[in-house]
C-alpha positions in Angstrom: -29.9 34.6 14.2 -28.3 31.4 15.0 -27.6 30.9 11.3 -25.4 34.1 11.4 -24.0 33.0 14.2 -23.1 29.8 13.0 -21.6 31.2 9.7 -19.4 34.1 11.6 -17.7 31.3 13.7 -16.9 29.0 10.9 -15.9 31.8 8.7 -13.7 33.2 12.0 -12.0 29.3 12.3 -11.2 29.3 8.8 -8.9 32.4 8.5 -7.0 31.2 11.5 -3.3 30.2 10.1 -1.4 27.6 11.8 1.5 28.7 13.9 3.9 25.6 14.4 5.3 24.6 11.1 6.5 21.3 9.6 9.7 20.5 11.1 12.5 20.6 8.6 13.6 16.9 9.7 10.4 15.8 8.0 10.1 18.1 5.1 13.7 17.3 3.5 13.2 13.8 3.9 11.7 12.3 1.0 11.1 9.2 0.8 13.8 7.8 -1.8 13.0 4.3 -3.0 16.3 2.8 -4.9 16.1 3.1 -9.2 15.0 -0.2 -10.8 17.3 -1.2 -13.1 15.5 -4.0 -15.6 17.7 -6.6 -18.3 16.0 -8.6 -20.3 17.4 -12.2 -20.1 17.8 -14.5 -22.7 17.0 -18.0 -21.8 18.3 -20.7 -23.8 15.4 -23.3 -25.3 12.8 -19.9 -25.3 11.8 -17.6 -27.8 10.8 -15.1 -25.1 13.3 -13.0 -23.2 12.3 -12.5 -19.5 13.2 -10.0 -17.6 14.1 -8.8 -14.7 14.4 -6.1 -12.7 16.7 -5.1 -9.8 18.6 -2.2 -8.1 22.1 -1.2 -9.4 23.5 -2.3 -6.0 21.8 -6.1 -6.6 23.2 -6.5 -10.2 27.1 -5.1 -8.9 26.4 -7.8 -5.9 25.6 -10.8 -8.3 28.0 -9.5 -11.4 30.6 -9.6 -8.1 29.2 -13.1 -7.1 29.2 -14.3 -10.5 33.2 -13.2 -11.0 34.2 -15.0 -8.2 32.1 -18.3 -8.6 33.9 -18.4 -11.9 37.6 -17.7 -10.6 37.4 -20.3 -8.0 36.0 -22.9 -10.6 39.1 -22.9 -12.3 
């Protein structure tokens, strides 16, 4: 008896279906991690290349950095 019991509650809590839903705030919000971007780099006095990977926003920023480091040298 208390098996039957036992089995029609669980089988009663089971078919339940939830009734708040996931917000849409935190169901359209993936987490989006930025795209790697990897060069290899040649390094003068090694055979092996190494290499290196940033986001497209980092290599802009030093490409940028590099630019003006060499306009200024002049």
């Amino acid at each position: 008896m208390l098996t039957l019991l036992f089995s029609l509650a669980l089988s009663t809590a089971t078919t339940e279906t939830p009734t708040t839903k996931p917000t849409t705030e935190t169901a359209a919000k993936p987490d989006k991690k930025p795209k790697l971007v990897c060069r290899r780099l040649a390094n003068t006095g090694s055979r092996l290349p190494e290499r290196e990977c940033r986001t497209q926003e980092d290599w802009d920023r030093l490409a940028d950095t590099v630019s003006q480091q060499l306009k200024s040298a002049k």
